[in-house]
C-alpha positions in Angstrom: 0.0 0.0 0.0 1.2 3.7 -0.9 0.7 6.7 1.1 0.9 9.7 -0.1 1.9 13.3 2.0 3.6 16.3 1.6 7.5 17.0 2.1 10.7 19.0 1.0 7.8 20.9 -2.0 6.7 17.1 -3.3 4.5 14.6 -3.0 5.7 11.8 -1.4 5.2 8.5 -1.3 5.7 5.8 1.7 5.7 2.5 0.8 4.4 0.3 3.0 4.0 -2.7 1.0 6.2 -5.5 2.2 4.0 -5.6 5.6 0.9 -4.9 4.0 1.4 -8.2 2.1 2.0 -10.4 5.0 0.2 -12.0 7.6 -1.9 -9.9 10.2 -2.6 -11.1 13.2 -4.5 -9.3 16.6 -2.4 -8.9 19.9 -5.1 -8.3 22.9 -4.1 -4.5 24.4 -5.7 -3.0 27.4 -9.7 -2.3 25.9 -8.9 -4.2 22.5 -6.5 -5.3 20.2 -3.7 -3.9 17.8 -3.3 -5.5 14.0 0.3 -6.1 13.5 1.5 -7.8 10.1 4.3 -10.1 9.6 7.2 -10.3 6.8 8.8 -13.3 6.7 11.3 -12.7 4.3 12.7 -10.0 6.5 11.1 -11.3 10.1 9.9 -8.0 10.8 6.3 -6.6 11.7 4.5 -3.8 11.9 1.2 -2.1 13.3 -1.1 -1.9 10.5 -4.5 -0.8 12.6 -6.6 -1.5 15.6 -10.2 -3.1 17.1 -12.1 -2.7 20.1 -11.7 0.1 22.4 -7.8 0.8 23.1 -6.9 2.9 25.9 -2.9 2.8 27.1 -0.9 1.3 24.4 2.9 0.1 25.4 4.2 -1.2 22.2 6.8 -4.3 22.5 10.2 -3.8 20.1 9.2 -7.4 19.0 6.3 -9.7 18.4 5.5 -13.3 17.8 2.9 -15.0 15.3 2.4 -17.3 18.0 2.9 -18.7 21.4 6.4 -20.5 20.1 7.1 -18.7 17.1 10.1 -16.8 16.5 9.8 -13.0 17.8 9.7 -10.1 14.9 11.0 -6.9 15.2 8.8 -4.2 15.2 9.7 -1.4 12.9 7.0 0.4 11.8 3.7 2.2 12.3 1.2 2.3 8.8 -0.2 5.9 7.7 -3.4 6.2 9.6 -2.7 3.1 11.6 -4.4 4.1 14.7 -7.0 6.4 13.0 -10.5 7.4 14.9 -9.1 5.0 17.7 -11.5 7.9 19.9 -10.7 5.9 23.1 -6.7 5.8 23.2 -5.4 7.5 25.5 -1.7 7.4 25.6 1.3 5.4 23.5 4.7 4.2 23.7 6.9 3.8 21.1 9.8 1.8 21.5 13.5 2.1 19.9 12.8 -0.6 16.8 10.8 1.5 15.0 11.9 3.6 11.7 9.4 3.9 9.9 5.9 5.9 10.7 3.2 6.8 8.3 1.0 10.1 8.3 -1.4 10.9 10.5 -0.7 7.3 12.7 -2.8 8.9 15.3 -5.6 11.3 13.2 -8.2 12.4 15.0 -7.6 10.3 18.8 -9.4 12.9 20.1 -8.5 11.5 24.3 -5.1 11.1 23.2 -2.5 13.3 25.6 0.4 11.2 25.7 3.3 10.1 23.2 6.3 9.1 24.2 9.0 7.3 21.7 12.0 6.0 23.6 15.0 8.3 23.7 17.2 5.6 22.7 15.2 5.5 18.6 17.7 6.9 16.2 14.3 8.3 13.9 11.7 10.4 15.9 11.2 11.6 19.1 8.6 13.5 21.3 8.5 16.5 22.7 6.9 16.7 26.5 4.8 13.7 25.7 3.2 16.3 23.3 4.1 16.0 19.9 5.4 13.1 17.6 8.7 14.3 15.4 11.4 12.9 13.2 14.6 12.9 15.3 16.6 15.9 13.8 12.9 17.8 14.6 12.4 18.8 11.1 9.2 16.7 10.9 5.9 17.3 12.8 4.5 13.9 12.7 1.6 14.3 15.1 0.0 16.6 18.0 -1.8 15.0 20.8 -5.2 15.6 20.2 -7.0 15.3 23.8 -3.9 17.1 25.1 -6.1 20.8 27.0 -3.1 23.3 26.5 -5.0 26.6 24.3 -1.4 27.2 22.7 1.2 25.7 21.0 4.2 27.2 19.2 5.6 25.0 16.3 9.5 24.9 17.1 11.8 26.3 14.5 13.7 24.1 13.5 10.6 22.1 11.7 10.4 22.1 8.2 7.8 19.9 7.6 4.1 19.6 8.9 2.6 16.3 8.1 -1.0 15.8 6.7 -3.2 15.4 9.4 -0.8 16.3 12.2 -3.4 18.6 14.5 -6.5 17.2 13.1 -9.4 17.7 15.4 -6.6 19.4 18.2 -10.1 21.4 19.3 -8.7 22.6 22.5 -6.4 24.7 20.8 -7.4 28.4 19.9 -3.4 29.5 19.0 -1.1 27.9 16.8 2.1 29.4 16.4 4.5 29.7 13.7 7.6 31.4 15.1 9.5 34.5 12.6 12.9 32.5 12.7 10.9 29.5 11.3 12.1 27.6 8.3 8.3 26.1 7.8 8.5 25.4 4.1 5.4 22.4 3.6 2.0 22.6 5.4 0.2 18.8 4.6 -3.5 18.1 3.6 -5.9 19.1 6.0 -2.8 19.7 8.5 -5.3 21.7 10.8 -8.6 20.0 9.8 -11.3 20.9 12.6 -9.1 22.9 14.9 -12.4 24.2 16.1 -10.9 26.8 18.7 -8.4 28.0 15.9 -9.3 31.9 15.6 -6.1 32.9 13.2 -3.1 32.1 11.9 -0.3 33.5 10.2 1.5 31.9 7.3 5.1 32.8 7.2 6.8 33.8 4.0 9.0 30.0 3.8 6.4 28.9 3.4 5.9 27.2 -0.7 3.7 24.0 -0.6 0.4 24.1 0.8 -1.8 21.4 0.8 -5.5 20.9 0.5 -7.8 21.8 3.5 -5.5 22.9 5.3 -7.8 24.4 8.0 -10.5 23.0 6.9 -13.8 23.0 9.4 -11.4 25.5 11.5 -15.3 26.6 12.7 -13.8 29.8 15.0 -11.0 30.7 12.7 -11.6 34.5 11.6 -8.3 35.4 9.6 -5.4 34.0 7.7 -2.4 36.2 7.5 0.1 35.5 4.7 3.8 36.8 5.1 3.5 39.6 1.7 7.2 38.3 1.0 6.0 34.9 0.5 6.7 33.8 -3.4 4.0 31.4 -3.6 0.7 32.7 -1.4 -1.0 35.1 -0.3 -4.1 36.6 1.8 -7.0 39.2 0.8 -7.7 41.5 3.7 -6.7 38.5 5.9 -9.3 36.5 4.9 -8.5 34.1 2.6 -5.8 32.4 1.8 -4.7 32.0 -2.5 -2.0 31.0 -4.2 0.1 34.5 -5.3 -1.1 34.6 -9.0 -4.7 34.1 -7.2 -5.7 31.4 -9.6 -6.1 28.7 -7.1 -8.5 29.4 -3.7 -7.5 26.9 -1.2 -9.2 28.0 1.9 -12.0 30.7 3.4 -11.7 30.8 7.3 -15.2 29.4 8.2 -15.3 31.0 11.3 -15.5 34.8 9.4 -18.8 36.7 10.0 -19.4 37.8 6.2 -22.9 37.0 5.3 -21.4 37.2 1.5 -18.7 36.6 -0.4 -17.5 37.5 -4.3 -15.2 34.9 -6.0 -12.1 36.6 -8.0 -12.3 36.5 -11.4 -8.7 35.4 -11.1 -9.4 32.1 -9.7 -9.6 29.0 -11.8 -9.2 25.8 -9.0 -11.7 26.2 -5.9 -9.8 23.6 -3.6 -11.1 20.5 -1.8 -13.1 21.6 1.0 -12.1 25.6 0.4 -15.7 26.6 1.6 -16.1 23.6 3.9 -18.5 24.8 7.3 -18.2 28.5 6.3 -21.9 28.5 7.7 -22.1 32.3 7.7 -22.4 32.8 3.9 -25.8 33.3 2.8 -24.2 34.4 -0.5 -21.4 32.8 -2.9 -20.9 35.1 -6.4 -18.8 33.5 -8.9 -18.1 36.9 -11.6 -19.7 36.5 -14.4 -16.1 37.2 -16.4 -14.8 34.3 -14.1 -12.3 32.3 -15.6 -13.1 29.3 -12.9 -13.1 26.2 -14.5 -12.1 23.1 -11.1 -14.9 23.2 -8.3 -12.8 20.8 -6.2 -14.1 17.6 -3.8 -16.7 18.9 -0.7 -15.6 22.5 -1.7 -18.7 24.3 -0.5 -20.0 21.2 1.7 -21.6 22.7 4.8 -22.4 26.0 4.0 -25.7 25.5 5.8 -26.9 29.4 5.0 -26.3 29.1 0.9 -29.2 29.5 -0.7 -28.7 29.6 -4.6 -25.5 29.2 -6.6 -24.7 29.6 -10.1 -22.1 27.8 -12.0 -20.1 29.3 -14.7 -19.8 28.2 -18.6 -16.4 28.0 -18.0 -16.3 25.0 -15.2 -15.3 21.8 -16.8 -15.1 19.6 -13.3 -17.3 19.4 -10.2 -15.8 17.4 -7.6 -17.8 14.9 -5.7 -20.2 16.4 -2.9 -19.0 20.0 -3.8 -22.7 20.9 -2.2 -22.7 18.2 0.7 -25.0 19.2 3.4 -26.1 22.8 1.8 -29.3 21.8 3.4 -30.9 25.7 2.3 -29.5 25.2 -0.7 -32.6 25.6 -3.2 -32.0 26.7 -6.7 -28.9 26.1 -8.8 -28.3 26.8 -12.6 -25.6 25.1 -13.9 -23.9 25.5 -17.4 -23.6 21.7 -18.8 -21.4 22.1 -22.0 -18.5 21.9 -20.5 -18.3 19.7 -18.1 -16.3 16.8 -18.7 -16.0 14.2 -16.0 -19.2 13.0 -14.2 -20.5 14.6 -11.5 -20.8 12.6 -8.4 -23.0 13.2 -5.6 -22.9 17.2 -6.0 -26.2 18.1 -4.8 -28.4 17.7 -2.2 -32.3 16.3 -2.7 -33.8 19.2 -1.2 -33.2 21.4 -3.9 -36.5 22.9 -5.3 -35.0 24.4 -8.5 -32.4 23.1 -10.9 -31.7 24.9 -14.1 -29.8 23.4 -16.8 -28.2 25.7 -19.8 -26.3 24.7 -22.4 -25.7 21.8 -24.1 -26.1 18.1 -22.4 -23.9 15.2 -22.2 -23.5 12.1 -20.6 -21.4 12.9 -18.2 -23.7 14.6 -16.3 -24.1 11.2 -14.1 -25.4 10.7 -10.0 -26.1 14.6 -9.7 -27.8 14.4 -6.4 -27.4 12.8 -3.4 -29.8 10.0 -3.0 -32.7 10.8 -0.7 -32.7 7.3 0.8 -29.2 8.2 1.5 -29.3 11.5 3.4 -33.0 10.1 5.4 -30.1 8.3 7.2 -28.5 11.4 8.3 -31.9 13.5 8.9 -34.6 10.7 9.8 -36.9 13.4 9.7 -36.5 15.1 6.9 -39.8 14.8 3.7 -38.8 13.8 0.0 -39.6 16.9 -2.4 -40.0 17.0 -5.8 -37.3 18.7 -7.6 -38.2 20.8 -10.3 -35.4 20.7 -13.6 -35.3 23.3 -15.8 -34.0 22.6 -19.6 -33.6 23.6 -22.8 -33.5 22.6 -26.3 -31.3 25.8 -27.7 -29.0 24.9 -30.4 -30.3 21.3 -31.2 -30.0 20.4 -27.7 -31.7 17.2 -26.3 -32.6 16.2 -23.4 -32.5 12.7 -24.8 -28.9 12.3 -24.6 -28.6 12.6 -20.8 -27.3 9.5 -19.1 -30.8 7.7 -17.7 -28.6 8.1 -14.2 -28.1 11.9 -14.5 -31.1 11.9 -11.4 -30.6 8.9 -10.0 -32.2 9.1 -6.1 -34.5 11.8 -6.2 -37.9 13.0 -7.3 -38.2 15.3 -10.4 -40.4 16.9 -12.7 -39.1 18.4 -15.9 -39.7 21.4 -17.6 -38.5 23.1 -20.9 -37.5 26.5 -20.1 -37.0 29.3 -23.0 -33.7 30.6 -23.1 -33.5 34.0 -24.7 -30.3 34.9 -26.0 -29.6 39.2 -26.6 -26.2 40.7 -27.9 -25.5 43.7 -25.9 -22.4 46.2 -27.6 -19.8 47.3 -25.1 -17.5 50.2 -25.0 -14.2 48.9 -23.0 -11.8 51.2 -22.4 -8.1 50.0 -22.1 -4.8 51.9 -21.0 -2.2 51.1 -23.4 1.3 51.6 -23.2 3.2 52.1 -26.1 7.0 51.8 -27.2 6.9 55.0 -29.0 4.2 57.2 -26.7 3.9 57.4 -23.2 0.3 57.3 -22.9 -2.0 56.3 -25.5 -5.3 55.3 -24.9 -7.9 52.5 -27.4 -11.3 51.5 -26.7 -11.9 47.7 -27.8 -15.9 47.2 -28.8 -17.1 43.6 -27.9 -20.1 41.7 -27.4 -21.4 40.2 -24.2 -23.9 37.1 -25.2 -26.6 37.1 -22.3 -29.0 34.1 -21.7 -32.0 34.7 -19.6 -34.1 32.0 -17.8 -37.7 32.0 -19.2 -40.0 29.6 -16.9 
C-alpha cells in the first residue's frame, strides 16, 4: 500500500507494501487489540491498525505469530494506523521502530500522551506532546485530547505532516515562530481545529496542501507573510496561491454574510468553503475564468441559498454541495463539463436549471434521498423541479438515464433567450513610441435569460 503526503515541496510516497502483504494477526491491548502484520522474508512486523476500544498502548520492540514462534522486530507504524481510535489514551513507542506513516494517530481525540524511547535513532517527542522525526524537522503528530490553548511549532521544523493537528479542538493558538524555516503545510494539516481563531503563514512557506484548515469553525483570519513567493491573503481573509488562480481555503469561522469569488481564480480547492456556515451568499463573476470546483468545496455551508455555476467550469468534484441543506436553486452551465459529476447536490433542492448543451457525463447529480433520510430521519422527500432547454439542437434525450438517479423530479422546458449587448471597453495602453495612449476595444457580451 502507498501513502501519499507532503515533504521537501513534493508529494511523497511511503511505501508500506512489504507488511501490507504479509500476515496480520491481533495482539489483545488493554480495551482491544492492535493488527500487526508479519514479513517473513525480513522477520519484521509492523502495526497496520486497531479493534475494540484501546486505551494505554505500550508497544513491544518485538512480536511473535504465536505462542512458540520466532519474535519479529517491530519497525514500523502504517499511515493512519491508529486512525478514529477515539478511546486511546496514551502510547509508547519503543527504539525498533523507523518507519511511521501520516497521520498514525488522526483524530484520537482523548489522546494526551506520546512518548518514543530516547534511545530510537528516527523520531522523538516533545513533553509527551508532539510526535517528530529525530533531527525535529518533521511534525508527525499533536496529541489531540492534550487541554493546552497554545502551541508554538519549534523552528527548527520544516515539515508539517498531513493530518498532524487534526481535530486538536482545545487549541485556539497555533504558532508559527518569525525565525521559522516552515517550508510544507500537509493536507488538512489543521482540519477541525475548532478553537483555531487565526493564523499566520510565514513567507518560507511554498507547498500548501489541501484543507488545510478546513472545518477550522472559530478561525476568523489567515495572515500571509506579503514576501511569500507562492501565497498570499486578501484582507486577511482568505488564503490563494500568489497569482490568485487557485482558492484553497475561506476561514469558516468569518462573519461575512457574503462573499464574491475573483475572477482570477480557476481551481476552488477540496473543502475551500467547507462549514463557512455564515455565507448566505457565494458570487462566482460573471467574467470568471473558474473552470475546477474541487471535492466537498462548499459542503456545509448550511446558509447558501442559490449558486450559479459558470460556462467555463469543466469539473465538479464529488459532494461540492454536501450538506447545503438551504440550498434551493442552482443553474448550472452543462457544455462543458467533462468528467461525471458525483454526488454534488443535495435532494432538497427545489429548482435546478440546466443551460447549455447536455452530455452524458452529467451522471449521479444528487445525493440519493434514501441516503441523506439516514443522516436527517426526519426530513420529507420533495420534488425537484429541472429546468431545460433545447437551444442549439440540444436534447434532453442524450442525458445519461442516471443523471437523477435518487430523487424525485419533474421536468420542464425552459426558454432561453439569448440578446447581444455592444460594449465600450476602455483600455490603457502603453506604447514603445508614446507614453500614454489610450484604445477602446468594442465587444459583445452574449446574455442568456431564464424564461420559466
Amino acid at each position: 500500500m502507498e501513502y501519499l503526503h507532503l515533504r521537501n515541496n513534493q508529494l511523497e510516497n511511503i511505501n508500506e507494501s512489504p507488511i501490507d502483504k504479509a500476515t496480520t494477526i491481533e495482539v489483545p491491548v488493554p480495551g482491544g487489540a492492535i493488527k500487526i502484520s508479519f514479513n517473513d522474508s525480513t522477520k519484521t512486523c509492523g502495526i497496520v491498525g486497531w479493534t475494540g476500544k484501546p486505551t494505554t498502548i505500550i508497544l513491544k520492540s518485538s512480536y511473535k505469530k504465536n505462542s512458540t514462534g520466532t519474535p519479529y522486530k517491530l519497525t514500523s507504524i502504517s499511515s493512519r494506523a491508529f486512525y478514529l481510535c477515539q478511546s486511546l489514551t496514551s502510547i509508547q513507542i519503543p527504539s525498533t521502530i523507523t518507519l511511521i506513516g501520516v497521520g498514525p494517530f488522526g483524530v484520537c481525540e482523548s489522546l494526551i500522551s506520546i512518548v518514543v524511547d530516547p534511545a530510537n535513532p528516527k523520531y522523538k517527542s516533545i513533553s509527551k506532546l508532539v510526535l517528530l522525526t529525530k533531527d525535529g524537522t518533521e511534525l508527525i503528530q499533536y496529541a489531540a485530547g492534550n487541554k493546552n490553548k497554545s502551541y508554538t511549532i519549534p523552528s527548527t521544523v520544516t515539515t508539517i505532516y498531513d493530518l498532524a493537528f487534526d481535530l486538536c479542538i482545545n487549541l485556539s493558538s497555533i504558532i508559527i515562530e518569525p525565525n521559522s524555516k516552515l517550508t510544507t503545510i500537509g493536507n488538512y494539516a489543521f482540519a477541525v481545529c475548532t478553537s483555531l481563531t487565526k493564523i499566520t503563514i510565514p513567507a518560507t512557506v511554498t507547498l500548501i496542501g489541501v484543507g488545510p484548515f478546513r472545518e477550522c469553525k472559530s478561525l476568523t483570519s489567515i495572515e500571509v507573510d506579503p514576501a511569500n513567493p507562492k501565497y498570499k491573503s486578501i484582507s486577511k481573509l482568505v488564503l490563494l496561491s500568489k497569482d490568485g488562480t487557485e482558492l484553497i481555503q475561506y476561514p469558516a469561522g468569518n462573519k461575512n454574510k457574503s462573499y464574491i469569488i475573483p475572477a482570477t481564480v480557476t481551481t476552488i480547492g477540496d473543502n475551500a468553503f467547507d462549514s463557512c456556515s455564515n455565507l448566505s451568499s457565494i458570487t462566482i463573476e460573471p467574467n470568471s475564468k473558474l473552470i475546477t470546483i474541487g471535492i466537498n468545496a462548499f459542503s456545509n455551508c448550511s446558509s447558501l441559498t442559490k449558486i450559479t455555476i459558470p460556462a467555463t467550469v469543466t469539473d465538479i468534484g464529488p459532494s461540492a454541495f454536501i450538506f447545503c441543506d438551504k440550498l434551493s436553486i442552482v443553474t448550472l452551465y452543462t457544455k462543458n463539463i467533462k468528467i461525471s459529476l458525483d454526488k454534488v447536490f443535495l435532494p432538497t433542492l427545489s429548482t435546478l436549471n440546466l443551460i447549455g448543451d447536455y452530455n452524458n457525463k452529467l451522471k449521479n447529480m444528487f445525493f440519493p434521498f434514501k441516503e441523506y433520510q439516514q443522516y436527517y430521519p426526519d426530513v420529507k422527500e420533495k420534488t425537484i423541479t429541472i429546468y431545460y432547454n433545447k437551444a442549439n439542437g440540444n436534447s434532453f434525450k442524450s442525458l445519461d438515464a442516471n443523471a437523477f438517479f435518487g430523487v424525485k423530479y419533474i421536468l420542464k422546458e425552459s426558454s432561453i433567450v439569448m440578446k447581444d449587448i455592444d460594449l465600450d471597453v476602455e483600455l490603457d495602453l502603453v506604447d514603445e513610441n508614446k507614453s500614454n495612449t489610450q484604445s477602446y476595444l468594442r465587444t459583445k457580451l452574449l446574455l442568456a435569460k431564464i424564461v420559466h
